[in-house]
N, C-alpha and C positions, 0 to 999 in steps of 0.2 A: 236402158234406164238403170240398170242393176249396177253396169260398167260405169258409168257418169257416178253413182251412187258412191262407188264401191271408189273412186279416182277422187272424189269432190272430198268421203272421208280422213283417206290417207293425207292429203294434205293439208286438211284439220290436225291432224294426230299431229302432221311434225312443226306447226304453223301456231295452232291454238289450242291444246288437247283439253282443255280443261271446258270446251265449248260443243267436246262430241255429246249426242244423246245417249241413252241406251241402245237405241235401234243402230245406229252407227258402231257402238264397241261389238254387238254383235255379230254386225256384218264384216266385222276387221277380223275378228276373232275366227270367226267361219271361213276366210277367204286365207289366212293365216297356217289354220289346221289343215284345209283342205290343199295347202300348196307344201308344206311339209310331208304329208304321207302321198302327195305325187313321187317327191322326191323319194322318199323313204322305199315307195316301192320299187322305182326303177335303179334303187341303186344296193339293191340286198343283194348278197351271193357273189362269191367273185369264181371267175371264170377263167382256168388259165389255160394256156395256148399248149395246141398238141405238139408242137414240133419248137425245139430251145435249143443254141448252143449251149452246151457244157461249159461252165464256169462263167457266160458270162449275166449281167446281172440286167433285170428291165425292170424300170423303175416306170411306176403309174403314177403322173402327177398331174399339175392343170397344166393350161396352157400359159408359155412362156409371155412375158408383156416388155417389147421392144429389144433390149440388150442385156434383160435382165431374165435369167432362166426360170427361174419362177416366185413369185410374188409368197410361197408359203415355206415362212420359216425354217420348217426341219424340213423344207424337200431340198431347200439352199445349202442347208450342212451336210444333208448326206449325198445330193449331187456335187459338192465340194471336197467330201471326202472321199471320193468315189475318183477323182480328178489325180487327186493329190497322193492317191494308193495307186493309182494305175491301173484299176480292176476296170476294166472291159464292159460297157454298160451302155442300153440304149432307153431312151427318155419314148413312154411311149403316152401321149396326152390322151386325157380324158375325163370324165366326172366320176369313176366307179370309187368307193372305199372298198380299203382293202379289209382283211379277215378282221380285223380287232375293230374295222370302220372308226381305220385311222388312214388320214393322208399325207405324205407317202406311203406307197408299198411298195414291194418289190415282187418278181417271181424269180426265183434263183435254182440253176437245178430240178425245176417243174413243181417247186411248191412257193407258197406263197408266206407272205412275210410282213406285218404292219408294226408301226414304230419306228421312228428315226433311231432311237440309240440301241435297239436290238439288235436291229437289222446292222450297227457297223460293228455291235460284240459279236455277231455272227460271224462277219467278214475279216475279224483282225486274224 
């Protein structure tokens, strides 16, 4: 009932929102909060791997969509600049943010590294 509840308001909200009740913005709001700090939790701390070649560079980013390496702006220009430098570099997918919980990162040399334009004044 809560699911039906919870499905019936949401497409209130993007259909008719000015027809939701109270008891509906609060079950949006609640369903909202509570799906954020899921997220929030499982994606704090980043985690880098024991064992890395030297120099080269492993970029965490989402997954690729058809021919296009990845749907997220700065991961398209530093996977681009990354191409076009010829630095050595493996795409490793996934949902983690990195230190600054920014996406892309990178781990270079066993530390880690968020920001697209950092991360290429590192690398010039």
């Amino acid at each position: 009932a809560l699911f039906e509840s919870l499905q019936t308001s949401t497409m209130q909200l993007f259909t008719n929102p000015t027809q939701l009740s109270s008891g509906d913005v609060i079950i949006l709001g609640s369903s909202a909060l509570l799906a954020w700090l899921v997220v929030w939790w499982t994606r704090r701390g980043v985690k880098l791997r024991a064992e890395f070649t030297q120099g080269k560079v492993y970029v965490h980013g989402p997954q690729p969509v058809r021919v296009i390496p990845t749907l997220a702006p700065f991961g398209m220009k530093l996977q681009t600049y990354l191409r076009m430098a010829h630095i050595p570099y493996e795409v490793i997918y996934g949902t983690t943010f990195g230190p600054k919980n920014k996406f892309p990162w990178i781990e270079y040399n066993g530390e880690a590294m968020g920001d697209s334009g950092l991360i290429i004044e590192l690398l010039n």
